[in-house]
C-alpha positions as CSV (number, residue, x, y, z in Angstrom):
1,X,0.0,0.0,0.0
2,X,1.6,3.4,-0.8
3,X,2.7,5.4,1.4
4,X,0.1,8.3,0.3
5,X,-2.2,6.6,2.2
6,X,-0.9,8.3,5.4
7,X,-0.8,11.9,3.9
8,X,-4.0,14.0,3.3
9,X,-6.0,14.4,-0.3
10,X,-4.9,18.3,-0.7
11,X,-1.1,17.1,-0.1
12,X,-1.5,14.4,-2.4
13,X,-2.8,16.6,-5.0
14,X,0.1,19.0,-4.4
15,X,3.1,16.5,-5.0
16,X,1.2,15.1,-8.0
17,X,1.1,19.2,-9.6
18,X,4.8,19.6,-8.7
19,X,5.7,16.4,-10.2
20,X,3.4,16.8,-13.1
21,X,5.8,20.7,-13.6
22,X,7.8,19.5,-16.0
23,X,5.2,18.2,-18.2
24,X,3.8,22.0,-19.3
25,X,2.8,22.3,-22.5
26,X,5.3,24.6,-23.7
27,X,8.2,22.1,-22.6
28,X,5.9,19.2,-24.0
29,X,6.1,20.9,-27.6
30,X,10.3,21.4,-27.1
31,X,10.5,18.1,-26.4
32,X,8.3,17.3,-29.0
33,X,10.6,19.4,-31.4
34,X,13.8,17.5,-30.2
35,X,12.3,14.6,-31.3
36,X,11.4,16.1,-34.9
37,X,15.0,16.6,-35.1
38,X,16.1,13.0,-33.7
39,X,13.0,11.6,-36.3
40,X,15.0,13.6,-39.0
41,X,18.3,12.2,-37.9
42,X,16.9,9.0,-38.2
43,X,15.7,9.7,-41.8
44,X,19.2,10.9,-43.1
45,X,20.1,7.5,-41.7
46,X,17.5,5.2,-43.7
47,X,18.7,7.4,-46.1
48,X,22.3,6.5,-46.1
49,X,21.6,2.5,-45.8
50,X,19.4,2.6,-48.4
51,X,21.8,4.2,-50.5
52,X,24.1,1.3,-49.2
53,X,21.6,-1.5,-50.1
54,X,21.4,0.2,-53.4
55,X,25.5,0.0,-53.6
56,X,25.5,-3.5,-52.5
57,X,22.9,-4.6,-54.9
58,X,25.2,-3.4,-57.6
59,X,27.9,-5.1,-56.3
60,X,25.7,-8.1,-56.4
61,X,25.1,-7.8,-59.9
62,X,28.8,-7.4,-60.5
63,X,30.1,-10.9,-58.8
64,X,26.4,-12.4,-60.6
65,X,28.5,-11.6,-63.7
66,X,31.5,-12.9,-63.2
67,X,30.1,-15.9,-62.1
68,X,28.4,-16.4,-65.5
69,X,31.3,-15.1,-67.5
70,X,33.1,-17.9,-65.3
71,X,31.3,-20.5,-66.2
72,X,31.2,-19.9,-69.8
73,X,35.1,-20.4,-69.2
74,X,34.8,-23.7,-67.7
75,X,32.5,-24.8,-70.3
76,X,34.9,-24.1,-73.2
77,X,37.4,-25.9,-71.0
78,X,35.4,-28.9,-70.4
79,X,34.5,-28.9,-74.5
80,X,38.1,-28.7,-75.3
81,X,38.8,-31.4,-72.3
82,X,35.9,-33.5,-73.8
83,X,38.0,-33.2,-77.6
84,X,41.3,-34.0,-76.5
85,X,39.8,-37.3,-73.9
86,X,37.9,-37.9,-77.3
87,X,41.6,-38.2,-79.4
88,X,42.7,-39.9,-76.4
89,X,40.5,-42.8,-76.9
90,X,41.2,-43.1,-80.8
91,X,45.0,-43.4,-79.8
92,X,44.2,-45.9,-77.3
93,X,42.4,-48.0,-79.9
94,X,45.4,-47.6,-82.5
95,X,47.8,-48.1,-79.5
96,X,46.0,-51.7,-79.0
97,X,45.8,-52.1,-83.2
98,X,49.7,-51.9,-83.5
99,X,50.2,-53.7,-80.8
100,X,48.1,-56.7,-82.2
101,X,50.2,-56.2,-85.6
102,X,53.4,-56.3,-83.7
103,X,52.4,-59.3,-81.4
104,X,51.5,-60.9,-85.0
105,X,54.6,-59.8,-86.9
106,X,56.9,-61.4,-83.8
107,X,55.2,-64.8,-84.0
108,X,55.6,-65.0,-87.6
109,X,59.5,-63.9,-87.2
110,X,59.6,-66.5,-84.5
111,X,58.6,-69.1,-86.5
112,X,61.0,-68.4,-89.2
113,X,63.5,-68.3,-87.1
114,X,62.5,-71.6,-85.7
115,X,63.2,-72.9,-89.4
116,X,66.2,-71.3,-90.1
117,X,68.0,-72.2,-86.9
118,X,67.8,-76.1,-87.8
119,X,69.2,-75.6,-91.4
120,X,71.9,-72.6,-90.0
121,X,73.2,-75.8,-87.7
122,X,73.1,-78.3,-90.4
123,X,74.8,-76.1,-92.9
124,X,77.8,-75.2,-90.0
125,X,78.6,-78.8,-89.3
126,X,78.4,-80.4,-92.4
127,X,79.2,-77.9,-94.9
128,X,79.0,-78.7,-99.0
129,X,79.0,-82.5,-97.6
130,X,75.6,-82.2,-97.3
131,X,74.3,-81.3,-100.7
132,X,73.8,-84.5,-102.9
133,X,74.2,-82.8,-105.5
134,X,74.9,-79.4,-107.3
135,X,71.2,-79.1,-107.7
136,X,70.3,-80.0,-104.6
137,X,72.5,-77.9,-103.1
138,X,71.5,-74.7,-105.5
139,X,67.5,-75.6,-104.2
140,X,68.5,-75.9,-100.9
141,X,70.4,-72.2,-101.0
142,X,68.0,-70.7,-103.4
143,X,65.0,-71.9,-100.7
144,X,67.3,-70.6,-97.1
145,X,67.9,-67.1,-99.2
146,X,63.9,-67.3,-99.6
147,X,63.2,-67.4,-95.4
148,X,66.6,-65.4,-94.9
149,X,65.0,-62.7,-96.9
150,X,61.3,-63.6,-95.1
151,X,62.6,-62.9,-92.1
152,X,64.8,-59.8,-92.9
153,X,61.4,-58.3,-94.2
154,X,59.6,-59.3,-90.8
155,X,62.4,-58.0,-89.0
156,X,61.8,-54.8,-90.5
157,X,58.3,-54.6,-90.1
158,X,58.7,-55.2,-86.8
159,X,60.8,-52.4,-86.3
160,X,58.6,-50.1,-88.1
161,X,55.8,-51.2,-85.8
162,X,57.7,-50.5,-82.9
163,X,58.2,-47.6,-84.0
164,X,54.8,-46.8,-84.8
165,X,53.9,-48.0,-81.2
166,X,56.5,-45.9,-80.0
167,X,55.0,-42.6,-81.8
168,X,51.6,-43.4,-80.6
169,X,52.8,-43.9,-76.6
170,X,54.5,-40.4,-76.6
171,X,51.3,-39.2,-78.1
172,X,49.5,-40.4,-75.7
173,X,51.4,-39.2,-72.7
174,X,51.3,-36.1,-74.5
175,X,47.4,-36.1,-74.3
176,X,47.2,-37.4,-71.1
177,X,49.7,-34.3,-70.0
178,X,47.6,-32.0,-71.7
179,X,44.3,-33.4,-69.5
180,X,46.4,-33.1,-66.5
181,X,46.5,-28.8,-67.6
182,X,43.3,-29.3,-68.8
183,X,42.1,-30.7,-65.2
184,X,44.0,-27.9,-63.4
185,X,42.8,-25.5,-65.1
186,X,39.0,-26.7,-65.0
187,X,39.5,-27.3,-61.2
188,X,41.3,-23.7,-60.7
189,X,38.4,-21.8,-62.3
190,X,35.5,-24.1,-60.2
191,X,37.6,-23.2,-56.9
192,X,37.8,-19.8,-58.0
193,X,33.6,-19.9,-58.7
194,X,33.0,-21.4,-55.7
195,X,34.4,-19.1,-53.9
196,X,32.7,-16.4,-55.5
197,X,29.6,-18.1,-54.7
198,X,30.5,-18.2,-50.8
199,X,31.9,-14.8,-51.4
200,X,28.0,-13.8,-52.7
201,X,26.3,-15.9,-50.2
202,X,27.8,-14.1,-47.6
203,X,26.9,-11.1,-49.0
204,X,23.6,-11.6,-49.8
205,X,23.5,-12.8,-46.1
206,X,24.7,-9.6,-45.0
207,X,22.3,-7.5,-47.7
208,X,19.5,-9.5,-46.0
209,X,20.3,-8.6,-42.5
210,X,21.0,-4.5,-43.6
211,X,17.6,-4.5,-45.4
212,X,15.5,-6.3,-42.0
213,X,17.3,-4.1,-39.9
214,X,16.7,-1.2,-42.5
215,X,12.8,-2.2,-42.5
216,X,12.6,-2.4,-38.8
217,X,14.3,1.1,-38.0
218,X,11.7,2.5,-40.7
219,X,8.4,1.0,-38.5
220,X,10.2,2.6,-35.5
221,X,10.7,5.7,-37.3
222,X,7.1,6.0,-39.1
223,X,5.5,4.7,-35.5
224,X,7.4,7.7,-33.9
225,X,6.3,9.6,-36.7
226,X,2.7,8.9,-35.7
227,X,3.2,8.7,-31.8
228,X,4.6,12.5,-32.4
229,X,2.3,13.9,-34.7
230,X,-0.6,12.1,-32.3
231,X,1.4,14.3,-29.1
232,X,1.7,17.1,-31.3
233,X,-2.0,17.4,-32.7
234,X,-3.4,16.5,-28.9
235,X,-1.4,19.5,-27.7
236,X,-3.0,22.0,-30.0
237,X,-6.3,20.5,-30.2
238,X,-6.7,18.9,-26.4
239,X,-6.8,22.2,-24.5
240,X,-8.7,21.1,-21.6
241,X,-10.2,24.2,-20.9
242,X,-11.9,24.1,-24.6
243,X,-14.2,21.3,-23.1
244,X,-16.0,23.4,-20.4
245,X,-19.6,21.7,-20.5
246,X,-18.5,19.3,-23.0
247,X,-17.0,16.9,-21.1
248,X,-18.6,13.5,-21.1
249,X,-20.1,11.9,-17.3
250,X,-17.3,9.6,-15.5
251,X,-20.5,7.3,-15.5
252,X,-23.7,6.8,-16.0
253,X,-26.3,7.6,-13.3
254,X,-27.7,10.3,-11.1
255,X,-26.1,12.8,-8.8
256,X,-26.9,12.3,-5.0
257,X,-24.0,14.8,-3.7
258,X,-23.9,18.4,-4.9
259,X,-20.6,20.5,-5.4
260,X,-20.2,22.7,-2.1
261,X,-16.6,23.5,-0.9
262,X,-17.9,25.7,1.8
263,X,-20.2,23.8,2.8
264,X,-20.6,21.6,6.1
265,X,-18.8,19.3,6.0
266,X,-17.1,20.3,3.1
267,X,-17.7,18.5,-0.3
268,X,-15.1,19.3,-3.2
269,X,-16.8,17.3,-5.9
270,X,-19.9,15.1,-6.6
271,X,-21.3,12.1,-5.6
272,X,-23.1,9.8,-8.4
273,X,-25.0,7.0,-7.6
274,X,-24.5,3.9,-10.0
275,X,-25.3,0.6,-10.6
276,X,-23.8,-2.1,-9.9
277,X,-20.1,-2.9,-11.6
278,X,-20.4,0.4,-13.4
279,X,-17.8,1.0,-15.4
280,X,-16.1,4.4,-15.1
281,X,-14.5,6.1,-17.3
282,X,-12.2,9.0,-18.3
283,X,-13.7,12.5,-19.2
284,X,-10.8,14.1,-21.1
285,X,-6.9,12.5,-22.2
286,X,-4.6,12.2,-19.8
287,X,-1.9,10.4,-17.9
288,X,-3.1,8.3,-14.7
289,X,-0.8,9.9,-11.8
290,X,-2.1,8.0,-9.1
291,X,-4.1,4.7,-8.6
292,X,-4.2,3.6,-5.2
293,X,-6.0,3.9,-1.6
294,X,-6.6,7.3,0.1
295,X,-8.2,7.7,3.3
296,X,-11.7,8.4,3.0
297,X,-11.8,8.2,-0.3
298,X,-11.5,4.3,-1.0
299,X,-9.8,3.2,-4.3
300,X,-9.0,6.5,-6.6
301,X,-7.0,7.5,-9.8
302,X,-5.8,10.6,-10.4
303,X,-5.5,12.0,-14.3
304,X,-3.7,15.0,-15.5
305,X,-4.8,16.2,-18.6
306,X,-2.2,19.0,-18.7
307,X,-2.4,22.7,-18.2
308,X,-2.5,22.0,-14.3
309,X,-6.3,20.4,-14.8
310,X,-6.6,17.4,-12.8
311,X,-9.6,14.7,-12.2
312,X,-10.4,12.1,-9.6
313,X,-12.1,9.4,-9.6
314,X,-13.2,7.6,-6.0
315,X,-14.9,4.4,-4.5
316,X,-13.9,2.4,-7.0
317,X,-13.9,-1.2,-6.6
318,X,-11.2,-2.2,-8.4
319,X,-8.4,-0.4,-11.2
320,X,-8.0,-1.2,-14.9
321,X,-5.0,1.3,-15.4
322,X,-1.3,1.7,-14.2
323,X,0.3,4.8,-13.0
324,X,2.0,6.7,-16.2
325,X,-0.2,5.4,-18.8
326,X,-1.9,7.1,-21.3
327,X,-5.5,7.3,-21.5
328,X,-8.0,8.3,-24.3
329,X,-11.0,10.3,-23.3
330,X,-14.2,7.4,-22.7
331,X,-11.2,4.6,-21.8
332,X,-12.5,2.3,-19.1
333,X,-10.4,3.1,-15.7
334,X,-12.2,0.2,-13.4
335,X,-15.5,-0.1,-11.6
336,X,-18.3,1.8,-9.5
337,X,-17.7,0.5,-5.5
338,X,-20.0,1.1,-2.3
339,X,-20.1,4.7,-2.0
340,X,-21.7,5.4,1.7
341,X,-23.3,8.9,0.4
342,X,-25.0,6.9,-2.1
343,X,-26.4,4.0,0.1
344,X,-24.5,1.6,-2.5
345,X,-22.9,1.6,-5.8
346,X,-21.6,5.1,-7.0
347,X,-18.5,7.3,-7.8
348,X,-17.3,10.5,-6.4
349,X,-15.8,12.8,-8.7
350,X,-13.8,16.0,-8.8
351,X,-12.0,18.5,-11.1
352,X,-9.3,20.4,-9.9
353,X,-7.4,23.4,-11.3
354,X,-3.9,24.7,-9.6
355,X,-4.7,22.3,-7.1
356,X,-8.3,24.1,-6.6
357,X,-11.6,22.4,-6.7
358,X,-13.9,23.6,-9.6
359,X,-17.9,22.7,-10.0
360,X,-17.4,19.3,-12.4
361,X,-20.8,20.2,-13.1
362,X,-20.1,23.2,-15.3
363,X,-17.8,21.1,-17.1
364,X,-20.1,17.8,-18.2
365,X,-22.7,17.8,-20.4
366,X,-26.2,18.7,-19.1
367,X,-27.6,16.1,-16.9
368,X,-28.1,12.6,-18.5
């Protein structure tokens, strides 16, 4: 329970006006203007990252391109990669070709060397003995001159097939070199475009993050925006003392307790009997300054609506507001309690001005 519960209603009332000081309109509408400026600060900010996103989107485009322009690289070097893999297989099939033939041409010299070896033995240990005769012998030499000369010519082919083989394994290793480039090359660029693509990711990450934060300090702004315009247009147009027999009842019922500060005992406001659970409600904007037990009085808030103007609101059985919250004029502030000069259900209400007590009933509407 607060501590204003020990204090009397006038004191109350008197901290609340020196608290509320500060809060005149005049250095309500500076502060006002100091946020303007801040709210224009703000916009030479959005400014400036927008300007950012815009440079950053370029950039975006930029790496986009050289991603495409790399990849038209790679392709060409996977087309040429594809030719030479394609000449690489056409060797390999001659490579296997020659080496058939040569396989071929070395059984063939084999076996003519298996005939001449016999006859080279024969001829070496027997000489001219063995001839018959000089026909014989002018067959036999006329038929070894025949293989000798086979086999030179199969030698020779052999030769020129190994060195036919020969050609087509340096060609081949030749190829295979220029894949290996070919590979490096390929794998270079895709490293190169991967990183780009990391590089971008990142980036767009980034972009992403600029343009959420960018969006959410725009709401802020534009709700600030709003919030100040709201103050700003409530300060010219909220003047209290422009509602003077226009402001709406706290509640609905009848008055049982007339306005009479001089009175015996004393009464500084109205009394209103109600029914029961009644809600009450504010009679102007304002800020709730106080919502809490006084003695005598019950449950009460206090409003101030600015321009030292103050109203209360008593007896009520429970609170619907919290102390520095805004309120709109007609905005429920709790319920209608027993009020004793009522016999039951009712609200006592007052309007002060520089802490003075002023009729409320010049200042609502004619009697409901």
């Amino acid at each position: 329970m607060s501590a204003l519960l020990r204090l009397p209603f006038a004191l109350v009332l008197g901290l609340l006006c020196a608290a509320q000081a500060l809060a005149q309109p005049g250095q309500i509408e500076k502060a006002l203007q100091r946020e303007h400026q801040k709210a224009a600060e703000h916009k030479g900010v959005v400014q400036q990252l927008a300007e950012r996103e815009k440079a950053l989107a370029g950039r975006l485009t930029e790496i986009e391109a050289r991603m495409k322009a790399a990849e038209g690289r790679i392709e060409k070097q996977e087309a040429a990669l594809a030719d030479i893999r394609q000449e690489e297989a056409q060797y390999a099939k001659l490579y296997e070709a020659v080496r058939a033939k040569r396989e071929q041409a070395v059984r063939e010299l084999r076996r003519l060397l298996d005939l001449l070896w016999p006859i080279n033995a024969q001829g070496m240990h027997e000489g001219a003995r063995s001839a018959d005769s000089w026909d014989g012998a002018d067959r036999r030499f006329q038929w070894t001159g025949a293989v000798y000369g086979r086999t030179r010519a199969a030698l020779e082919d052999v030769g020129r097939q190994e060195q036919e083989l020969s050609g087509v394994l340096a060609r081949q290793k030749e190829l295979e070199a220029q894949v290996d480039r070919q590979l490096l090359v390929i794998n270079a660029d895709k490293d190169a475009l991967l990183r780009d693509r990391l590089a971008v990711n990142a980036r767009m990450g980034q972009v992403t993050l600029q343009r959420q934060d960018l969006e959410g300090e725009l709401q802020s702004i534009l709700k600030t925006i709003q919030q100040l315009n709201y103050q700003l247009s409530s300060q010219r147009s909220r003047k209290f003392d422009a509602y003077k027999a226009a402001l709406p009842w706290p509640v609905a019922g009848r008055v049982v307790a007339q306005f009479n500060p001089e009175g015996r005992p004393s009464r500084r406001g109205i009394g209103i009997a109600t029914n029961e659970g009644a809600t009450v409600r504010s009679v102007f904007w304002g800020k709730v300054v106080h919502n809490d037990v006084l003695r005598g009085l019950g449950k009460v808030v206090i409003l101030f609506h600015g321009g030292d103007y103050y109203s209360l609101y008593a007896y009520l059985s429970d609170v619907t507001v919290q102390p520095g919250q805004e309120v709109e004029k007609d905005e429920p502030l709790g319920h209608a309690g027993y009020y004793p000069e009522a016999h039951g259900n009712g609200v006592y209400f007052e309007l002060r001005f520089h802490q003075k007590p002023i009729n409320p009933q010049q200042w609502l509407m004619p009697a409901q």
